[in-house]
C-alpha positions in Angstrom: 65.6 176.1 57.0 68.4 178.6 56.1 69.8 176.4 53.8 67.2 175.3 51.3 67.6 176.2 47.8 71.1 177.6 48.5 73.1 178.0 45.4 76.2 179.4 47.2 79.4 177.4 47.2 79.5 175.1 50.0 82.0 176.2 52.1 79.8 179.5 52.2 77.1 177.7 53.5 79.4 175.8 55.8 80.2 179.0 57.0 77.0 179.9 57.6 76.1 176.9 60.0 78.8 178.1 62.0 77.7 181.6 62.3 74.6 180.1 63.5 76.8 178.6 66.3 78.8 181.4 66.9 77.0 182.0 70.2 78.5 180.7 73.7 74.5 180.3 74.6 73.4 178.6 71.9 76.4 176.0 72.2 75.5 175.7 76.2 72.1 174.7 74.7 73.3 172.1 72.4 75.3 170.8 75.1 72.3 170.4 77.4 70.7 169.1 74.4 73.4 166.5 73.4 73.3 165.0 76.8 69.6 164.0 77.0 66.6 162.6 74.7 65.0 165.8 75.1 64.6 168.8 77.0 61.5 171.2 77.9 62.0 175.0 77.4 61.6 175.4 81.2 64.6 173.3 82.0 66.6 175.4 79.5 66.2 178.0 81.2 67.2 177.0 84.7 70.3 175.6 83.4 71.4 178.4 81.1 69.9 181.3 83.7 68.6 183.0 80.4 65.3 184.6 80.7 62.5 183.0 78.5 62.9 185.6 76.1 66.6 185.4 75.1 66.6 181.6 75.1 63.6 181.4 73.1 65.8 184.2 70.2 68.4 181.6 70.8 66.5 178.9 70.0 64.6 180.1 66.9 67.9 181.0 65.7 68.8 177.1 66.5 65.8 175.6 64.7 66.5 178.1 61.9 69.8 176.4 61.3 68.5 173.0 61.2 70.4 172.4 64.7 67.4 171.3 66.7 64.0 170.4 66.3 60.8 171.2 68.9 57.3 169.9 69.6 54.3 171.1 71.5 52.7 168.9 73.8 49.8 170.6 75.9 51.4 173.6 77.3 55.1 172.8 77.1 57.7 173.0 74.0 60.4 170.0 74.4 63.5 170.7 72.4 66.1 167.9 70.6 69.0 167.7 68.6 67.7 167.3 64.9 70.8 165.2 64.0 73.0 162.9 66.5 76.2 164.9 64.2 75.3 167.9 66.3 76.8 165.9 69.8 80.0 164.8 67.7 80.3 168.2 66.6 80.1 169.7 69.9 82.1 166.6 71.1 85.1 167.5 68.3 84.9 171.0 69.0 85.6 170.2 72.6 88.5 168.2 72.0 90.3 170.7 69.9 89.8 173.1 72.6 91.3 170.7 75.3 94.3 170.6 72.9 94.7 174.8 72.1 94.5 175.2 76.1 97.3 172.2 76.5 99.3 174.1 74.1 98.9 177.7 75.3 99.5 176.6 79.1 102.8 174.3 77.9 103.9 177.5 76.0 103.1 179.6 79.1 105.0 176.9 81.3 107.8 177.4 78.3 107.5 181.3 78.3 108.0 181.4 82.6 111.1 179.1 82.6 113.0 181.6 79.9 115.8 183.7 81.5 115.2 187.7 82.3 115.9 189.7 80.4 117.4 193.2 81.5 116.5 196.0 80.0 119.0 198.0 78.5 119.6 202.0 80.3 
């Protein structure tokens, strides 16, 4: 794991975790992840429409991270969260965002409703 034997201050590392988010792919895969017991690779990628090569970069960087865990069994690689804090990340992360888009679409409501303003000739 990334993280082993890490010296670095903590909010360094902290940061790192989230770099290892910082993909709008891997984050649809936690999500599919968060929302069942376990998933094979083959349902990954019919719900993320990623080829098997890009999820599977995805997901090494994922396991890399700690973030998810796999096993083989015969022919097929499931895939699960590592820890259940993964969900209530991605479940806090979610609400934050529901609360910057209130925001933004009250200030746009706020920003429409202002007077014109003429331009001066």
């Amino acid at each position: 794991m990334v993280f082993e034997n890490d010296e670095r201050p903590l909010y360094e590392i902290k940061a790192n975790l989230f770099k290892g988010l910082a993909h709008p792919y891997r984050i649809r895969v936690l999500e599919i992840l968060a929302g069942v017991q376990e998933a094979p690779v083959s349902a990954m990628i019919t719900e993320t429409g990623l080829e098997a090569s890009h999820l599977s970069q995805h997901l090494s960087v994922l396991r890399r991270y700690g973030l998810v865990v796999s096993e083989r069994r015969a022919s097929v690689v499931y895939y699960r969260l590592a820890f259940p804090q993964v969900a209530d990340l991605l479940h806090v992360a979610r609400s934050l965002l529901s609360e910057l888009l209130q925001d933004s679409q009250r200030h746009q409501r706020s920003a429409l409703s202002l007077p014109t303003i003429s331009l001066s000739r």
